[in-house]
Backbone atoms as SQL, in Angstrom:
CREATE TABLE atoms (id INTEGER PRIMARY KEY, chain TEXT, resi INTEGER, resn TEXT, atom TEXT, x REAL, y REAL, z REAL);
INSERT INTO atoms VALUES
  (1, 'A', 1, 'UNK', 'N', -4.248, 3.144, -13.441),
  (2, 'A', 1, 'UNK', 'CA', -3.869, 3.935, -12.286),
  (3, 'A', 1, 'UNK', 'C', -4.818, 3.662, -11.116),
  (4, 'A', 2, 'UNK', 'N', -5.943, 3.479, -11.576),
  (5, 'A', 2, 'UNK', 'CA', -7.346, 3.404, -10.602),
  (6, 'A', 2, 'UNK', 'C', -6.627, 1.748, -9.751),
  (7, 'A', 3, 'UNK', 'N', -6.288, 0.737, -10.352),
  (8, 'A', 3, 'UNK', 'CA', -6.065, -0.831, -9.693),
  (9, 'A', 3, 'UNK', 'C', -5.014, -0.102, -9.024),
  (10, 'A', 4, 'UNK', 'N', -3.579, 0.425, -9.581),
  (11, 'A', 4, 'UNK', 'CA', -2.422, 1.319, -8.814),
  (12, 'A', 4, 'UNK', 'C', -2.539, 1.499, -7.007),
  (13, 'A', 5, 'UNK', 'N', -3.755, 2.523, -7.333),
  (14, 'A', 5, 'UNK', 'CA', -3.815, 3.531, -6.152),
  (15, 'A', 5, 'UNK', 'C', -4.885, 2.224, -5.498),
  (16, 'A', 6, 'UNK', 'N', -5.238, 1.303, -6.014),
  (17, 'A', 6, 'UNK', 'CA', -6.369, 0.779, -4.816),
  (18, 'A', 6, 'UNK', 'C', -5.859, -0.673, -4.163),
  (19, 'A', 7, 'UNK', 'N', -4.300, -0.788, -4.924),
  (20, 'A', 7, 'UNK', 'CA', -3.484, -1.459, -3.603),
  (21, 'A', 7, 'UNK', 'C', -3.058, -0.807, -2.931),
  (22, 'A', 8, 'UNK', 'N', -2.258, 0.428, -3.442),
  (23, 'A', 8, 'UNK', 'CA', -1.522, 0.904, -2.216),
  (24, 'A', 8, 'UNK', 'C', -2.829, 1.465, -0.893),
  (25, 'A', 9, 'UNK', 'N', -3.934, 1.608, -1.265),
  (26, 'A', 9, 'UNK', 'CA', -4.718, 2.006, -0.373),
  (27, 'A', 9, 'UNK', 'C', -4.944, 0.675, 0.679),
  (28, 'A', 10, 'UNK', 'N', -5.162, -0.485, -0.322),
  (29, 'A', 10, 'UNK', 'CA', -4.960, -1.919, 1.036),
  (30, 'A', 10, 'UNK', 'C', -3.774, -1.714, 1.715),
  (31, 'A', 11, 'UNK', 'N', -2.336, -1.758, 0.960),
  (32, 'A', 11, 'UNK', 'CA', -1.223, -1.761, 1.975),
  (33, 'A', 11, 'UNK', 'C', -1.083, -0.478, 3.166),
  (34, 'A', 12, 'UNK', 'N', -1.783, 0.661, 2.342),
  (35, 'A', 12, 'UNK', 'CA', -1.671, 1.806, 3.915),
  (36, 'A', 12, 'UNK', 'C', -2.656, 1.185, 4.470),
  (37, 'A', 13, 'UNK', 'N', -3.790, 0.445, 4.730),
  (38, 'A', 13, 'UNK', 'CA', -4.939, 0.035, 5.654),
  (39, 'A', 13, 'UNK', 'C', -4.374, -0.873, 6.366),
  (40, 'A', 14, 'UNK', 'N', -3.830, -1.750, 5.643),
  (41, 'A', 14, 'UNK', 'CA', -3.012, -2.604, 6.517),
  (42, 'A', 14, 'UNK', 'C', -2.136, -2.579, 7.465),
  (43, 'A', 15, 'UNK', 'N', -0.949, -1.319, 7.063),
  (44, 'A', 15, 'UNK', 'CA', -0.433, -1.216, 7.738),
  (45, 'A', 15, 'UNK', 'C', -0.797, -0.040, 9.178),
  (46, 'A', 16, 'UNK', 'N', -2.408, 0.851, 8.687),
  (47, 'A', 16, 'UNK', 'CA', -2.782, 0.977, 9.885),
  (48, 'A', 16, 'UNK', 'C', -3.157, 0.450, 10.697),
  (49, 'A', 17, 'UNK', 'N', -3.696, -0.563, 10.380),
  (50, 'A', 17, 'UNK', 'CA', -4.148, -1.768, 11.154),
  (51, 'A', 17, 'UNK', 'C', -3.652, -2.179, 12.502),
  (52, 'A', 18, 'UNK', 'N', -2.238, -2.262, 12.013),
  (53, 'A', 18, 'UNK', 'CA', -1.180, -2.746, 13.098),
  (54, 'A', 18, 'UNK', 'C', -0.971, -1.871, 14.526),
  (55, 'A', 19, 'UNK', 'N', -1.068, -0.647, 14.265),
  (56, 'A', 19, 'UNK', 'CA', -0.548, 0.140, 15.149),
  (57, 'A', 19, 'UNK', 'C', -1.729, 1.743, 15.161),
  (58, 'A', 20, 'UNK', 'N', -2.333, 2.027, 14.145),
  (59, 'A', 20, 'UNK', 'CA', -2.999, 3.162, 14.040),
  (60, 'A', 20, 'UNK', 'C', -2.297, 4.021, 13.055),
  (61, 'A', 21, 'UNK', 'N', -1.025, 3.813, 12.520),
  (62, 'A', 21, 'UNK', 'CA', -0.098, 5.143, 12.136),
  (63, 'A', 21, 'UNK', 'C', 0.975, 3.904, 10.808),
  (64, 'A', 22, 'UNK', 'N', 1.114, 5.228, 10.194),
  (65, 'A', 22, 'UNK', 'CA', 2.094, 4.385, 9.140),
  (66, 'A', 22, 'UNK', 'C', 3.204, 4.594, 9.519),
  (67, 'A', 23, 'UNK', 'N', 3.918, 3.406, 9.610),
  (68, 'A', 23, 'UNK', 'CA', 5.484, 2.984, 9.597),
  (69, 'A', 23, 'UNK', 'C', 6.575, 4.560, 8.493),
  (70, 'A', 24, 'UNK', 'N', 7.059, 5.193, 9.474),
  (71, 'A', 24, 'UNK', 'CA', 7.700, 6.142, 9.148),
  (72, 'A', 24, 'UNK', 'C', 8.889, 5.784, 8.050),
  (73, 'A', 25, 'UNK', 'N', 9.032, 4.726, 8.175),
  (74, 'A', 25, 'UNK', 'CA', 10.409, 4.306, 6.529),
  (75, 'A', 25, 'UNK', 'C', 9.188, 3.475, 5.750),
  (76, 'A', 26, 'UNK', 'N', 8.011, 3.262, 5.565),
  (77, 'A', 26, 'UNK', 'CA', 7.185, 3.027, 4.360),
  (78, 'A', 26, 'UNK', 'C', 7.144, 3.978, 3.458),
  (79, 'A', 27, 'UNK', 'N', 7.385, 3.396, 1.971),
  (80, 'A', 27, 'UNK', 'CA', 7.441, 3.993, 1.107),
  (81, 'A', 27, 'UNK', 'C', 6.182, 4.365, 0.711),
  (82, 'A', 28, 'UNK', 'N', 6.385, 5.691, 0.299),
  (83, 'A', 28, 'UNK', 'CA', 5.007, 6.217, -0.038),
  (84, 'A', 28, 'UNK', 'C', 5.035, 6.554, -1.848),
  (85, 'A', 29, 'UNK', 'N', 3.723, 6.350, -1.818),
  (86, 'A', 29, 'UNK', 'CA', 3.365, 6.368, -3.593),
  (87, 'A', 29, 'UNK', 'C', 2.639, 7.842, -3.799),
  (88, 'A', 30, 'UNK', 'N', 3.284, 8.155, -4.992),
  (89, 'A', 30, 'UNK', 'CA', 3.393, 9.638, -5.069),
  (90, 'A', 30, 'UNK', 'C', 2.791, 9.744, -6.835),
  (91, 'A', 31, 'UNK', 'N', 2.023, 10.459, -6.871),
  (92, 'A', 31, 'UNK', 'CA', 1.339, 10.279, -8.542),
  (93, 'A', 31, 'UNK', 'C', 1.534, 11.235, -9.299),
  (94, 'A', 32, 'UNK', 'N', 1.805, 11.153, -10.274),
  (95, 'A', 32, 'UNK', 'CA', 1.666, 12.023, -11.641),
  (96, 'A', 32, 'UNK', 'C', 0.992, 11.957, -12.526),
  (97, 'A', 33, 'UNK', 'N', 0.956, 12.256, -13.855),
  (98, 'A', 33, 'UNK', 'CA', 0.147, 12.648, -14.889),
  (99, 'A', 33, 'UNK', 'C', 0.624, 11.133, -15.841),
  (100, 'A', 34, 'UNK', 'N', -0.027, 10.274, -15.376),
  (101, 'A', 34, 'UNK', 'CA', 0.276, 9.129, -15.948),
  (102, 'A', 34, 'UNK', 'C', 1.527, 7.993, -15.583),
  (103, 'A', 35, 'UNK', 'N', 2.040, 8.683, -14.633),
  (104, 'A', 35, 'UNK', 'CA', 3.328, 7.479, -13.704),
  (105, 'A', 35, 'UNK', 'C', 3.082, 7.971, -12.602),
  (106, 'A', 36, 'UNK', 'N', 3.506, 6.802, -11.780),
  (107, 'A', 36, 'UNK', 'CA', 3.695, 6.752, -10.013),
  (108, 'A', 36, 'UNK', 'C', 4.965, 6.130, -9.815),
  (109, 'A', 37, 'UNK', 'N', 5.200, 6.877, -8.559),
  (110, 'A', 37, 'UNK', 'CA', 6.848, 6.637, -8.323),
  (111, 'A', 37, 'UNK', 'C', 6.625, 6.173, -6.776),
  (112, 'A', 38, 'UNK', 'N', 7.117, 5.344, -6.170),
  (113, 'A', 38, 'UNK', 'CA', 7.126, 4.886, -4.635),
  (114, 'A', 38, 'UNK', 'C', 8.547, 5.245, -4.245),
  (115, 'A', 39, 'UNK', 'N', 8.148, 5.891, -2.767),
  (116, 'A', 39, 'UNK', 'CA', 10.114, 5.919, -2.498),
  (117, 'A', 39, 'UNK', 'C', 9.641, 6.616, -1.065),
  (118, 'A', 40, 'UNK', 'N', 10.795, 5.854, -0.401),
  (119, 'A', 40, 'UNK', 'CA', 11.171, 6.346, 0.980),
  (120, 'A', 40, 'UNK', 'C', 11.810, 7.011, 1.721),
  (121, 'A', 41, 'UNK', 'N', 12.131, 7.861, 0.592),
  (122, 'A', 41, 'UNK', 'CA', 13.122, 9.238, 0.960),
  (123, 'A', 41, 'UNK', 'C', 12.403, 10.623, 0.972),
  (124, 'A', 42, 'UNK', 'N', 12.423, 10.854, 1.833),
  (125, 'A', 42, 'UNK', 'CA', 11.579, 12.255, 2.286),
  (126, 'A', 42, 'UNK', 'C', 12.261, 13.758, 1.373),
  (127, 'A', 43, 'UNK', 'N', 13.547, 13.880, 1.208),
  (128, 'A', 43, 'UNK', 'CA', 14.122, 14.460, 0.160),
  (129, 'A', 43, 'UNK', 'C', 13.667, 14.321, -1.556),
  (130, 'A', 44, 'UNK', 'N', 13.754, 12.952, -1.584),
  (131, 'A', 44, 'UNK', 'CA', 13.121, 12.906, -3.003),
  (132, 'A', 44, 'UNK', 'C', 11.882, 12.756, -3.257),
  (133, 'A', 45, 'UNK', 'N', 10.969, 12.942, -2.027),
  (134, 'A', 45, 'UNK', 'CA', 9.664, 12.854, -2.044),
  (135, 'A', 45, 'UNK', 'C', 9.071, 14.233, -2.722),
  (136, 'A', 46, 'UNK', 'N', 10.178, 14.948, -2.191),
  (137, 'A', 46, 'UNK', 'CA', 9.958, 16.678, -2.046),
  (138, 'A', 46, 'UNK', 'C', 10.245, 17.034, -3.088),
  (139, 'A', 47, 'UNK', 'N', 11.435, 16.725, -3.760),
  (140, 'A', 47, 'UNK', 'CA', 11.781, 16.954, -5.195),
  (141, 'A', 47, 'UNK', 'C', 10.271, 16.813, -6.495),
  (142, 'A', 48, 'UNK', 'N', 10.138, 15.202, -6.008),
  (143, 'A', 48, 'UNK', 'CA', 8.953, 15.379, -6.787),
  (144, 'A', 48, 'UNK', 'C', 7.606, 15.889, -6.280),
  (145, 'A', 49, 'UNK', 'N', 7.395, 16.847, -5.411),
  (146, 'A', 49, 'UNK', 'CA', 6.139, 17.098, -4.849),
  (147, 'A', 49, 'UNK', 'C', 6.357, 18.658, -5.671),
  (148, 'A', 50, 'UNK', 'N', 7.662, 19.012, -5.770),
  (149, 'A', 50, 'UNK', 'CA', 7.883, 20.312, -6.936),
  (150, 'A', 50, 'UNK', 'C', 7.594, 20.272, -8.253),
  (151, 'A', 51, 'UNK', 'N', 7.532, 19.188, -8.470),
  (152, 'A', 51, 'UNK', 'CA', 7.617, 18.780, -9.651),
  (153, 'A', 51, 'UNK', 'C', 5.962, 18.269, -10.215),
  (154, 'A', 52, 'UNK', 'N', 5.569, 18.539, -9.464),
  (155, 'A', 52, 'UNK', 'CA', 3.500, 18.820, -9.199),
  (156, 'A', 52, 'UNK', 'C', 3.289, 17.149, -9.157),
  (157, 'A', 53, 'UNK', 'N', 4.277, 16.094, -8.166),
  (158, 'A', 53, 'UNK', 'CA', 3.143, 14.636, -8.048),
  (159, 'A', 53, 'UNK', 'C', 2.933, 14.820, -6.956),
  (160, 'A', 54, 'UNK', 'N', 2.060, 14.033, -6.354),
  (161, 'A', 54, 'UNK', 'CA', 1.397, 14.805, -4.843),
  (162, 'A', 54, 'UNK', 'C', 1.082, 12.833, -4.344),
  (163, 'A', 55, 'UNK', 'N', 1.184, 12.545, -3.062),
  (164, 'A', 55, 'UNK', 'CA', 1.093, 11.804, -2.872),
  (165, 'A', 55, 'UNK', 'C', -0.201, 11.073, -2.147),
  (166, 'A', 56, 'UNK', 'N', -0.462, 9.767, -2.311),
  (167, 'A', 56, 'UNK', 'CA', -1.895, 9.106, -1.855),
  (168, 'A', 56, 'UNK', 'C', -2.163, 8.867, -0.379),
  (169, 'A', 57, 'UNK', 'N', -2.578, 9.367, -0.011),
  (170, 'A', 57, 'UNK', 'CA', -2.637, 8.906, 1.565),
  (171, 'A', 57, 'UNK', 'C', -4.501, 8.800, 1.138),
  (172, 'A', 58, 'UNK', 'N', -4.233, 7.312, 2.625),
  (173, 'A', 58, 'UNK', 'CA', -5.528, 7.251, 2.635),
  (174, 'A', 58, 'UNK', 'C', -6.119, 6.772, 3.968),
  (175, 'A', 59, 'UNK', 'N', -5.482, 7.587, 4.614),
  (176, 'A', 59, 'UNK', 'CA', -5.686, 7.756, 6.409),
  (177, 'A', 59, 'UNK', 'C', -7.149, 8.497, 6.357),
  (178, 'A', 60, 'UNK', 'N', -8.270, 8.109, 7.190),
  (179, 'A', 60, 'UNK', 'CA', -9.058, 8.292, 7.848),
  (180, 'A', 60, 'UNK', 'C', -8.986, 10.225, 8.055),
  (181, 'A', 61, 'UNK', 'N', -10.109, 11.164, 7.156),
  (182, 'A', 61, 'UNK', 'CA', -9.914, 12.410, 7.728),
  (183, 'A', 61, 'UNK', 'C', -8.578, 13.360, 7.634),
  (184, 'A', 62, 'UNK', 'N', -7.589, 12.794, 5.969),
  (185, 'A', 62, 'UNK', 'CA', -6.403, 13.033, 6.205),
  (186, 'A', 62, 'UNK', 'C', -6.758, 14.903, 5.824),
  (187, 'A', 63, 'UNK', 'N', -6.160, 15.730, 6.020),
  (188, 'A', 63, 'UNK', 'CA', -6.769, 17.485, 5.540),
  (189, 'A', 63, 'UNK', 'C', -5.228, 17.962, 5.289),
  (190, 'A', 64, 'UNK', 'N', -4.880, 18.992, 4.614),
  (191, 'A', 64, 'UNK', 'CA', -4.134, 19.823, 4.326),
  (192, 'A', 64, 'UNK', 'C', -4.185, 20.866, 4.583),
  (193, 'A', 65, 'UNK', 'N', -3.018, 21.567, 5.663),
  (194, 'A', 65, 'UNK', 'CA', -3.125, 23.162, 5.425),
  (195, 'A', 65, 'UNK', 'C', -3.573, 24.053, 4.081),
  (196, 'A', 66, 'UNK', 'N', -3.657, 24.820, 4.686),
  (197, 'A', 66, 'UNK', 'CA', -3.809, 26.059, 3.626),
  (198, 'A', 66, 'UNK', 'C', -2.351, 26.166, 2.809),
  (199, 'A', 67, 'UNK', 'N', -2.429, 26.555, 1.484),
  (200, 'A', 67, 'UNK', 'CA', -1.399, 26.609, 0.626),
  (201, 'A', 67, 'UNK', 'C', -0.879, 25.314, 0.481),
  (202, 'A', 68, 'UNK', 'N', -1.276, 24.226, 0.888),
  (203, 'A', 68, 'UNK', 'CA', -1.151, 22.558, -0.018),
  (204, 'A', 68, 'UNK', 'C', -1.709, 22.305, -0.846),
  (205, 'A', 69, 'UNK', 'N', -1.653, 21.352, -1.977),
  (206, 'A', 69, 'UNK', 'CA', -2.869, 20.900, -2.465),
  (207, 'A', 69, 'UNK', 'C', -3.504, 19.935, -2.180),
  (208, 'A', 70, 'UNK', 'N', -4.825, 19.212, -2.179),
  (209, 'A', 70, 'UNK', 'CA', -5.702, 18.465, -1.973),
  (210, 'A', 70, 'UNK', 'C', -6.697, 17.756, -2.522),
  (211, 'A', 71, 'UNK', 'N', -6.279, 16.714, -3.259),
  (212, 'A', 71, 'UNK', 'CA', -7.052, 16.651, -4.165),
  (213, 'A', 71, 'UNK', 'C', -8.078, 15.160, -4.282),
  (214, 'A', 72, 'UNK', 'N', -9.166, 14.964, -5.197),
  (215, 'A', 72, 'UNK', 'CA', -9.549, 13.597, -4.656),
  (216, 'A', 72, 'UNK', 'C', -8.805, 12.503, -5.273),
  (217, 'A', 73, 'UNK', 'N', -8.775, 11.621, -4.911),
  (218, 'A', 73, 'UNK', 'CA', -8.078, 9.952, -5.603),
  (219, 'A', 73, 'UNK', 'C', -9.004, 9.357, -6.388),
  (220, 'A', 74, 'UNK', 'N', -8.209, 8.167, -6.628),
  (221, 'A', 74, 'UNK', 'CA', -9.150, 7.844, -8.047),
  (222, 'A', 74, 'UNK', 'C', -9.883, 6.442, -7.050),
  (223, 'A', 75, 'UNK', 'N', -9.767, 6.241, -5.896),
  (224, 'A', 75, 'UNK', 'CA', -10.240, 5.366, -5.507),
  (225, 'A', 75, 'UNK', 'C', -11.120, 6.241, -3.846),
  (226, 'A', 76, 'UNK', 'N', -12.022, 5.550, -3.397),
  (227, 'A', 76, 'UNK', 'CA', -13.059, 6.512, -2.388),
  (228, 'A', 76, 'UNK', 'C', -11.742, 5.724, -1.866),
  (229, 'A', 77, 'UNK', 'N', -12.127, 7.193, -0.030),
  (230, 'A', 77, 'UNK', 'CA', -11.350, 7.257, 0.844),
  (231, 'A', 77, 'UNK', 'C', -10.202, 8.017, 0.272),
  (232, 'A', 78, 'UNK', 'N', -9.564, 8.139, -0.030),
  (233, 'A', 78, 'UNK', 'CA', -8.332, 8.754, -0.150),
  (234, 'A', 78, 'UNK', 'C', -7.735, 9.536, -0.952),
  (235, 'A', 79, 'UNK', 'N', -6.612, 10.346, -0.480),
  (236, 'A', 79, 'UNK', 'CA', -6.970, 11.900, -1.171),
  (237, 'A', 79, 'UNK', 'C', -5.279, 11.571, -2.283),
  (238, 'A', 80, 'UNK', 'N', -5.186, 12.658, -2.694),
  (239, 'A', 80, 'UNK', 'CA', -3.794, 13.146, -3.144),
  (240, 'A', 80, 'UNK', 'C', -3.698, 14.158, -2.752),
  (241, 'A', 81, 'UNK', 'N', -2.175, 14.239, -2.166),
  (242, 'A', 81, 'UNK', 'CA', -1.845, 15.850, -1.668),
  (243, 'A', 81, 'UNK', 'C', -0.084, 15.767, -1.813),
  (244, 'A', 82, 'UNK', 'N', 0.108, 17.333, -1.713),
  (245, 'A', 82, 'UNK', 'CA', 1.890, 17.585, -1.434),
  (246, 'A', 82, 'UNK', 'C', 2.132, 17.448, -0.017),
  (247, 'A', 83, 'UNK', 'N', 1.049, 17.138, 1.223),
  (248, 'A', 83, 'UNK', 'CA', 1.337, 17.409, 2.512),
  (249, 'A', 83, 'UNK', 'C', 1.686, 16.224, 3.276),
  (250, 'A', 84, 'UNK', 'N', 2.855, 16.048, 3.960),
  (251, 'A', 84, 'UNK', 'CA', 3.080, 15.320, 4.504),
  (252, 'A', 84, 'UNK', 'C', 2.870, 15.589, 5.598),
  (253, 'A', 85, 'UNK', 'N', 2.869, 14.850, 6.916),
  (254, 'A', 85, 'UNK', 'CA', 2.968, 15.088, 8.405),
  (255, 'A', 85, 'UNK', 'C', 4.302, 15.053, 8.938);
């Protein structure tokens, strides 16, 4: 899971790179208790964010409201959370 989360952390760097901000139809990787699921549907993102996988962002200073969760990653820099922007 640790190699998992520490590409997708190159491909979100990368793709901040380009512009400052991630590409709004990039699929985002979303973790569970031993599987990760990638997907670019904001509906089924949500489904499984009920379903307690919380997804990797690894934006610079990313924070969560109150009543999200927040949690650390298995790689520095970047968190797991249910919060999207």
């Amino acid at each position: 899971m640790k190699t998992l989360q520490a590409r997708a952390k190159a491909a979100q760097l990368a793709d901040l790179k380009d512009d400052g901000r991630l590409r709004a139809t990039a699929g985002k990787l979303l973790v569970g208790t031993d599987i990760a699921v990638e997907s670019d549907s904001k509906d089924v993102r949500h489904g499984l964010y009920d379903l307690q996988f919380l997804y990797l962002n690894c934006e610079t200073g990313c924070t969560a409201p109150v009543g999200y969760r927040l949690e650390k990653a298995q790689v520095e820099g970047c968190v797991l959370t249910n919060f999207e922007r």
